[in-house]
C-alpha positions in Angstrom: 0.0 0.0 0.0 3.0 2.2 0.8 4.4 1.4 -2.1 1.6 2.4 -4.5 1.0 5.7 -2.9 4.1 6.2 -3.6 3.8 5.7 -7.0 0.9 7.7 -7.0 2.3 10.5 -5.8 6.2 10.3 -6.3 6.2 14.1 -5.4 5.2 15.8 -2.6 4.9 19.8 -3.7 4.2 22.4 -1.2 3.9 26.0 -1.9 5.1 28.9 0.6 5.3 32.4 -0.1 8.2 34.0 0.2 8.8 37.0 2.4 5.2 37.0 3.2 4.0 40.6 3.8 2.8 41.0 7.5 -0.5 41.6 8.8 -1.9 45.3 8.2 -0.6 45.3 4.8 -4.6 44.8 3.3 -2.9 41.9 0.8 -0.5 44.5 -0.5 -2.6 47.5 -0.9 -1.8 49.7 1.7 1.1 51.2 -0.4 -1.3 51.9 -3.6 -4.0 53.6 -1.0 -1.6 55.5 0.9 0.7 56.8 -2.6 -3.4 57.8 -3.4 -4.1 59.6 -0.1 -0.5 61.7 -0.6 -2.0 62.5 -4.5 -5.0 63.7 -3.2 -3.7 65.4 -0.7 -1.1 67.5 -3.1 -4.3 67.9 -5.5 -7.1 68.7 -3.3 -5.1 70.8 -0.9 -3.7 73.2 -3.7 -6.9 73.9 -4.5 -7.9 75.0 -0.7 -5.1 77.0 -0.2 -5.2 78.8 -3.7 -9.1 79.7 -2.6 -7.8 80.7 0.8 -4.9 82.4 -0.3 -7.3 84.5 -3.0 -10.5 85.2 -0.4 -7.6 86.4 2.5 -5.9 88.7 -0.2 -9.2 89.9 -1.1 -9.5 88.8 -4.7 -12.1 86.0 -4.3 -15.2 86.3 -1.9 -14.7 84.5 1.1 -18.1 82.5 2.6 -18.3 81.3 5.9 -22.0 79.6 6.6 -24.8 82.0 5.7 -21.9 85.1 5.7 -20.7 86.4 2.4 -17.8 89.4 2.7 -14.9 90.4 0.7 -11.9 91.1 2.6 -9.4 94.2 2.1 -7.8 93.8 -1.4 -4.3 93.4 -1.1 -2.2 95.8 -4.2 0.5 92.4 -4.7 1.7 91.1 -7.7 0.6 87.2 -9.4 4.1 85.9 -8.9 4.5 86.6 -5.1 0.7 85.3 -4.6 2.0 82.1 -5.8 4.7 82.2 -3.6 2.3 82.4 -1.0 0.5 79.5 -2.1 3.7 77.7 -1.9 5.0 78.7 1.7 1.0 77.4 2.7 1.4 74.3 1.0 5.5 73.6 2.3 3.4 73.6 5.9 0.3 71.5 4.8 2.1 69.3 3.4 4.6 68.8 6.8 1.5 68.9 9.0 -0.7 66.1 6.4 2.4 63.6 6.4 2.3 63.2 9.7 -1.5 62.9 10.4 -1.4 60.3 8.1 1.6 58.7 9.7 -0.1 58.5 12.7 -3.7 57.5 11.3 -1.7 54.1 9.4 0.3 53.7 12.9 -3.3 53.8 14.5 -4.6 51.1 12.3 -2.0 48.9 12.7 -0.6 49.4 9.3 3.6 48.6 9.6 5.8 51.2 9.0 9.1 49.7 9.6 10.7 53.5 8.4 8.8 55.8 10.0 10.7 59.0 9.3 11.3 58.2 5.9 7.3 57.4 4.4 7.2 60.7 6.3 9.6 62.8 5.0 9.0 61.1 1.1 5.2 61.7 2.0 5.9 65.5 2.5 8.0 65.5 -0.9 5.0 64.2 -2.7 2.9 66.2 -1.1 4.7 69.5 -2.1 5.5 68.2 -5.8 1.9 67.4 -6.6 0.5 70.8 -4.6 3.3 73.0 -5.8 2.6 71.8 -9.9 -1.5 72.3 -9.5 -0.9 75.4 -7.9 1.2 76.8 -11.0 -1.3 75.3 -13.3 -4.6 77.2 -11.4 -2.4 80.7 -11.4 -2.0 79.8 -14.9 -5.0 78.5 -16.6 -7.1 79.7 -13.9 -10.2 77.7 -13.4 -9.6 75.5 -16.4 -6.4 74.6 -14.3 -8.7 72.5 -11.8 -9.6 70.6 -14.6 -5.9 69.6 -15.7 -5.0 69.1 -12.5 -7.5 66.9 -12.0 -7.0 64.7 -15.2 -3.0 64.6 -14.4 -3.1 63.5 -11.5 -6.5 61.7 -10.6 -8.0 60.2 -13.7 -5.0 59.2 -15.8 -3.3 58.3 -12.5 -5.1 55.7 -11.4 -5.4 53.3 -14.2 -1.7 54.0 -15.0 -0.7 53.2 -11.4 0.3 49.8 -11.6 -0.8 49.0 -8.1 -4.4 47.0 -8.1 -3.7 45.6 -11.9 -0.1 45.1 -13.0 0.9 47.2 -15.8 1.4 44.1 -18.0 -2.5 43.5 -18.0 -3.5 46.9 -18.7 -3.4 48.4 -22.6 -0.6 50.1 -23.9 -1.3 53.7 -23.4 -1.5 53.2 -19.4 2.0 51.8 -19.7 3.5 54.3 -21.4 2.2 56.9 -19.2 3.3 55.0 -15.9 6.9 56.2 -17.7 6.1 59.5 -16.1 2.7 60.0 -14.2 3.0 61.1 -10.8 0.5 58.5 -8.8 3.1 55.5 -10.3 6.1 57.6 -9.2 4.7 58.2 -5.6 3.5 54.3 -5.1 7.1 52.8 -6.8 8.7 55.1 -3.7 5.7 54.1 -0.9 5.8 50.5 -2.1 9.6 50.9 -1.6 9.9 52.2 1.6 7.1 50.0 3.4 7.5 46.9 1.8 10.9 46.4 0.6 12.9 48.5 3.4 13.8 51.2 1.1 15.7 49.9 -1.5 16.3 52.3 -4.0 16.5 49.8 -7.2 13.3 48.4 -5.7 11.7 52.0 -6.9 12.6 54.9 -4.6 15.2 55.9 -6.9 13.2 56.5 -9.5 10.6 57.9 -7.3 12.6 60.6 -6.0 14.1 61.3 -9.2 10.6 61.7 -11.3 9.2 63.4 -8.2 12.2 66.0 -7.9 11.4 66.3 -12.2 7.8 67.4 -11.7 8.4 69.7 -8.5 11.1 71.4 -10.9 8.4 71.6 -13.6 5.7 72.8 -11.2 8.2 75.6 -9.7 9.3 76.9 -13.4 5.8 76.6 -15.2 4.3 78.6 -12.9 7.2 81.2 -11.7 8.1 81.8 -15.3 4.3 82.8 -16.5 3.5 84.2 -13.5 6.5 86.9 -13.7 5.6 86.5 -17.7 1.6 88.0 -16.7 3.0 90.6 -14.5 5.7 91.9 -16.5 3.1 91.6 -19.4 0.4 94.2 -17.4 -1.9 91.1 -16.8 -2.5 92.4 -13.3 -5.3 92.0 -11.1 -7.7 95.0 -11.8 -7.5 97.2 -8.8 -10.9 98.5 -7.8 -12.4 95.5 -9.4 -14.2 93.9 -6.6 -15.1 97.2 -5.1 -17.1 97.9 -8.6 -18.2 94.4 -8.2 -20.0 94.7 -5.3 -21.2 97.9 -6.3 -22.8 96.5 -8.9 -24.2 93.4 -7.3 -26.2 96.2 -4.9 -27.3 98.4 -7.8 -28.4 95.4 -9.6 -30.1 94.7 -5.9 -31.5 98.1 -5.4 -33.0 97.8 -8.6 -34.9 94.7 -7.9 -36.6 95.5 -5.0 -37.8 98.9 -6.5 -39.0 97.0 -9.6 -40.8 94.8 -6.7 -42.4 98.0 -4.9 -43.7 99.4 -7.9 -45.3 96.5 -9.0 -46.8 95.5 -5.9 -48.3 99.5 -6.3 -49.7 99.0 -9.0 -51.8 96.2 -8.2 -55.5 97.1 -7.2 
C-alpha cells in the first residue's frame, strides 16, 4: 500500500510564499491607498489653499456659513501670490504627512521606516501641490480641470498597483513612464514593503518626483513673472465695482418689486 502511494504520488509539492508581507498590509494595498491619499492630498489641498490664499488677499469672496464678505484687497503682484501658495502648501504638506503617519500607525498598518514614508510623504505632497498650484495661477479655473486629469484620472489606471501594468493596454504603460501616482506608489511601495531599497523604486521615485516639482516651480514662476511683466494684473478697484454692482443690480430689484406691488388694485 505504501508502495503504491508512492507511486501515485512520487512528489510531494508544497507551496510557501516568500517574504510573506505581514499583517496590516490589506494583501499588498496599503502602499497603492496610501501613494493615493499623498496625491489627493497634493491635489485637493492646492486647491484649498489657492481659494484661501485668493478670499484672505481679497481677490475671491470668502463664505463662511450664511456670511458672504470680501476682505481688504491686497495691491501684490501674481508671482509673489504664488509664492504664498507655496510657503501654505510647504506647511500643509509637513502637518498632512504626519496625520497620516499617525492615522496608518493607528490602524496597525507597519511602518518599519517611519521617518522616511514621512519625509517622502511631505515631498510628494509639495510636488503634486506645488505643480496644481502653477497650473490654477495659470490657466485659472480650467487649471482644476488639468489638474485633476494629471493627476486623478489618468493616474489611477496608470498606477500599476491594483492591476499590473502588463494587463492593462498600452497607453496606461506608457504613461506609468512619467505619471506622478506610479512615481509616488514605486517610492511608498519601496519604503514600506521592501525596506527602502532604491532599485526596488525609490530611486526613480525621487528622481521623477524631484522632475515634476522642478516643472511645477518653473511653469508657474516663469508665466506668472511672464503676466505681471506683461500688465496682466489684477484690476485694482475691481471687486469694489463688483459689489457695487451686485447692490445696484439689488437696489434695482426690489424697486421693480415695490412698484409692481403698487400698481396692483
Amino acid at each position: 500500500m505504501a508502495a503504491a502511494a508512492g507511486l501515485a504520488s512520487p512528489i510531494d509539492v508544497k507551496s510557501t510564499a516568500y517574504n510573506p508581507l505581514p499583517n496590516g498590509t490589506g494583501n499588498g494595498l496599503s502602499a497603492f491607498y496610501y501613494a493615493l491619499l499623498l496625491l489627493l492630498a497634493g491635489f485637493t489641498g492646492s486647491i484649498v489653499v489657492s481659494t484661501l490664499v485668493d478670499s484672505m488677499l481679497g481677490y475671491v469672496p470668502a463664505e463662511f456659513g450664511p456670511v458672504y464678505r470680501f476682505a481688504e484687497q491686497v495691491n501684490i503682484s501674481r508671482f509673489r501670490t504664488l509664492l504664498v501658495k507655496w510657503a501654505v502648501m510647504v506647511v500643509l504638506a509637513l502637518l498632512t504627512s504626519g496625520v497620516y503617519l499617525a492615522i496608518a500607525h493607528g490602524l496597525g498598518m507597519p511602518i518599519p521606516l517611519g521617518w522616511q514614508v514621512w519625509l517622502y510623504g511631505v515631498f510628494a505632497i509639495i510636488a503634486v501641490g506645488v505643480t496644481s498650484s502653477s497650473l490654477i495661477a495659470v490657466l485659472g479655473s480650467m487649471g482644476l480641470l488639468v489638474s485633476m486629469l494629471i493627476f486623478v484620472i489618468l493616474g489611477l489606471p496608470s498606477a500599476g498597483a491594483t492591476v499590473p501594468l502588463e494587463a492593462v493596454p498600452a497607453f496606461f504603460r506608457w504613461l506609468a513612464q512619467f505619471e506622478p501616482m506610479h512615481q509616488v506608489f514605486l517610492g511608498v511601495r519601496s519604503l514600506l514593503y521592501l525596506n527602502g531599497n532604491a532599485d526596488a523604486g525609490l530611486s526613480q521615485a525621487l528622481t521623477m518626483t524631484s522632475i515634476g516639482l522642478i516643472i511645477g516651480l518653473l511653469l508657474g514662476g516663469f508665466i506668472t513673472h511672464l503676466y505681471d511683466r506683461s500688465s496682466f494684473h489684477r484690476i485694482p478697484g475691481a471687486v469694489e465695482m463688483a459689489i457695487a454692482v451686485e447692490h445696484q443690480a439689488q437696489y434695482q430689484a426690489r424697486q421693480s418689486a415695490r412698484e409692481s406691488s403698487s400698481e396692483q388694485p
